[in-house]
N, C-alpha and C positions, 0 to 999 in steps of 0.2 A: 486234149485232142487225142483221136486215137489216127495216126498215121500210119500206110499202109505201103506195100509194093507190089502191085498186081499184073497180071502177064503170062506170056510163057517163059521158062525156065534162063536166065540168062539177058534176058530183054526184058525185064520188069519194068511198068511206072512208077511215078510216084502217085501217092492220092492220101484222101481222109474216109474216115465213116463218120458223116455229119451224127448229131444228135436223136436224128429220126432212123438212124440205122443205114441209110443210102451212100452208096459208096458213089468219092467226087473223085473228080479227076482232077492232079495237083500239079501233073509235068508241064502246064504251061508256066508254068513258078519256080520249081525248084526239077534241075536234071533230075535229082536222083535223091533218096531221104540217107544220106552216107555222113561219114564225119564231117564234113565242109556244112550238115543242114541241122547239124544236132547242137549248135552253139546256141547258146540261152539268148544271144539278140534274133536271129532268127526263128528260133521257136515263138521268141514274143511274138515279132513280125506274122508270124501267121495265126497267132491268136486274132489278131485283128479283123481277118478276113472275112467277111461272110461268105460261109459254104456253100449259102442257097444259089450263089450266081457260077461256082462252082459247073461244069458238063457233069452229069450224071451217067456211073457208066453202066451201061446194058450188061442184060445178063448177070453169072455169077463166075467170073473167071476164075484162075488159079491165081491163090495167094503166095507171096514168096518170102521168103526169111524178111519181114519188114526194115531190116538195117540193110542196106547194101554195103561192099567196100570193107566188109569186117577185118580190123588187122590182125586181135586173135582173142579166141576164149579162154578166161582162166573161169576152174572151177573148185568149189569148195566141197570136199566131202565129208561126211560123216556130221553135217552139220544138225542135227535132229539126234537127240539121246533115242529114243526109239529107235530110230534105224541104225545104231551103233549098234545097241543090244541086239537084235535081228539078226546083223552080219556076224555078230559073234566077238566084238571087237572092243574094245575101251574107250568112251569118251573122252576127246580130244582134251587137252589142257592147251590146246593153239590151234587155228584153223590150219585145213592138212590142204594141201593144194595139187591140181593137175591141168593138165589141157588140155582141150578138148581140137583137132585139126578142123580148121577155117573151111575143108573141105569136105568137112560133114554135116556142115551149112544144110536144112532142107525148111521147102515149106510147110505150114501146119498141116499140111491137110494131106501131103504126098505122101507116095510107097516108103514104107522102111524096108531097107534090103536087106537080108540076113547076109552076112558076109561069107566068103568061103569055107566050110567046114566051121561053122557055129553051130554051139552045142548047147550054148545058155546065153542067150540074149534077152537083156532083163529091160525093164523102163521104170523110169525117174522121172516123174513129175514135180517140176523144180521153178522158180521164180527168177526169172532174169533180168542183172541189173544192164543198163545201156549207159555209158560213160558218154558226158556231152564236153566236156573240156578236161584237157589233160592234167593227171593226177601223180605225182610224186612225190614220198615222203607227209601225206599228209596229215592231219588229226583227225580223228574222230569227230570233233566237234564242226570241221567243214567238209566233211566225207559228201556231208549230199549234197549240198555245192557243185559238185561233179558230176549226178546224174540228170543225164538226159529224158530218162525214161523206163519204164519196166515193162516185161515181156513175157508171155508164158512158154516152157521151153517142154521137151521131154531126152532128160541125159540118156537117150539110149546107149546100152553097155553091153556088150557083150562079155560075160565076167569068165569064160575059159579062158580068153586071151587076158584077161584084166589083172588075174590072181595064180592062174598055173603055166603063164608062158614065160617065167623067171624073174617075175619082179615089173615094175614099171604100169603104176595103171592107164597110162594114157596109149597103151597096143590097145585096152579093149573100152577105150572109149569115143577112137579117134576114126572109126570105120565110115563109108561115105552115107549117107544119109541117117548118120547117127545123133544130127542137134536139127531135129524138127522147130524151129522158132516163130510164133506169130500165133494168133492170124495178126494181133496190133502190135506195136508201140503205144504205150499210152504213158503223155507227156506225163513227169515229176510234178507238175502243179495241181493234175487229178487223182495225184493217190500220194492223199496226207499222211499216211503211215504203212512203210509197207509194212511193220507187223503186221499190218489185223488182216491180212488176205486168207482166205481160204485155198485146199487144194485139193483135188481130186483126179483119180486114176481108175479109168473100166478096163477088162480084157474082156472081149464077147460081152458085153454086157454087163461081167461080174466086177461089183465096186472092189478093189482092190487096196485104193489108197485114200485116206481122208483124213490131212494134215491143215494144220495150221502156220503161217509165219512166227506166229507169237509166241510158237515151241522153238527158235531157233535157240543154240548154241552161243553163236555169234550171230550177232544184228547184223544188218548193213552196214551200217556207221564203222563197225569194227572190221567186220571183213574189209572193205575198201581203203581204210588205214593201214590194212595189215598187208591186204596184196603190195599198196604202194610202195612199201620199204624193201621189195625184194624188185619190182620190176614199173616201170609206168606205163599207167593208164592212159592211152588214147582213146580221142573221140573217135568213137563206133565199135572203141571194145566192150564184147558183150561179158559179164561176170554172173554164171549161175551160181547159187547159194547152198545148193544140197536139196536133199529128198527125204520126204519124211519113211516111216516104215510104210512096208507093205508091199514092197519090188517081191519079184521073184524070189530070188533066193533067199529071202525068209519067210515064203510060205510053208503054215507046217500043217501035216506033219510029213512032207514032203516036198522042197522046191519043185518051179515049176518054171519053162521058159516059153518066149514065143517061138510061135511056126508059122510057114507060110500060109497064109488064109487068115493068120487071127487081127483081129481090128483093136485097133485099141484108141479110147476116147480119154479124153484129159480139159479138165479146165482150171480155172482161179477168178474168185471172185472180183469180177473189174476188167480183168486182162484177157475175157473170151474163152471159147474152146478149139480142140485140136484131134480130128480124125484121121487116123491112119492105118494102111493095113498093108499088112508084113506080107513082103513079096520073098521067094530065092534068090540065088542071086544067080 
């Protein structure tokens, strides 16, 4: 299923995009698609529905982060050798971790702000996992067990604050519309392997990024065993995976960042696309 939460900003439904592309209306079902609707009996449960009886919603509203009620994002960086080499940096011998603020929640398709006095605001076209039941201390072997679902995100970064405001990369990750997520959820039982996903990144039109999952570092399986020993996984925490090369700051033979006016397009094979364009702040 690919589950949705559509609206203005704060007042979102819940809904699906049946099979023919037509987005349904799901709030007479479920309040809200949050940790209370990401449990594997009710995902069943709504496998069963037929979507055609479903309201059909008019128009093309605004999409909003398809999770609501996020309690927090962990994120994996440097998960891709290429974009290690890029930044200049050594391949991990362990996944490296950060977090991303709940309050930089945005939908796929909205304004990225440039934050006050940014100076290198990069974008990260990244795979996000969606936790459907809660995960501590687990193995590898029932890692996915736990997910609810996967997402296409983009880890906007601003890397001034990330790398020269004294340490701490989560100052220049945690800015307000800096985790664009959606436009779906699409349930764990439609994507048999997230290795084999595709990933791509435009700025103006110019292809920037074009990763594979299958180049990760650490799989899923392992990142989510591995987050779980330091902290637990609740249902509707989102976990992105890392970014392949091709951000800003390893374009050569010059980085390069966004500005206000520039658009930037993103998708993953399965999990949709995602427009957005960088406003001041």
């Amino acid at each position: 299923m690919k589950l949705v939460r559509y609206g203005p900003a704060g007042a979102e439904r819940a809904g699906l995009v049946d099979t023919q592309g037509v987005l349904r209306d799901l709030s007479m079902l479920l309040p809200d698609i949050g940790p209370a609707q990401l449990s594997p009996r009710t995902l069943a449960a709504l496998t069963t529905i037929d979507a055609s009886r479903l309201p059909a919603v008019d128009g093309q509203p605004r999409l909003g982060c398809p999770v609501g009620s996020v309690g927090k994002i962990v994120c994996v960086g440097l998960n891709y050798a290429d974009h290690a080499l890029e930044a200049g940096l050594q391949a991990p011998t362990e996944p490296v971790l950060f977090m991303k603020a709940t309050t930089a929640l945005n939908g796929p398709n909205d304004s990225v702000r440039l934050p006050p006095g940014a100076q290198k605001t990069d974008w990260e076209v990244e795979l996000g996992i969606v936790i459907g039941t809660r995960a501590s201390h687990i193995t590898e072997a029932d890692a996915l067990q736990h997910v609810a679902g996967y997402v296409l995100a983009n880890d906007v970064s601003e890397r001034s604050y990330q790398t020269e405001r004294g340490g701490q990369w989560d100052k220049g990750k945690g800015c307000d519309t800096f985790a664009p997520i959606g436009p779906w959820l699409v349930t764990a039982d439609e994507v048999p392997d997230p290795h084999a996903i595709a990933l791509w990144l435009e700025v103006n039109g110019q292809r920037v990024q074009d990763g594979h999952t299958r180049n990760f570092i650490f799989g899923v399986p392992t990142v989510l065993a591995y987050i779980s020993q330091f902290m637990t996984l609740e249902p509707g925490d989102i976990v992105l995976t890392g970014t392949p090369a091709g951000v800003g700051l390893g374009q050569k033979p010059v980085p390069w960042f966004l500005k206000p006016g520039d658009v930037v397009r993103l998708g993953a094979s399965g999990l949709g696309e995602q427009v957005q364009t960088c406003t001041g702040s």
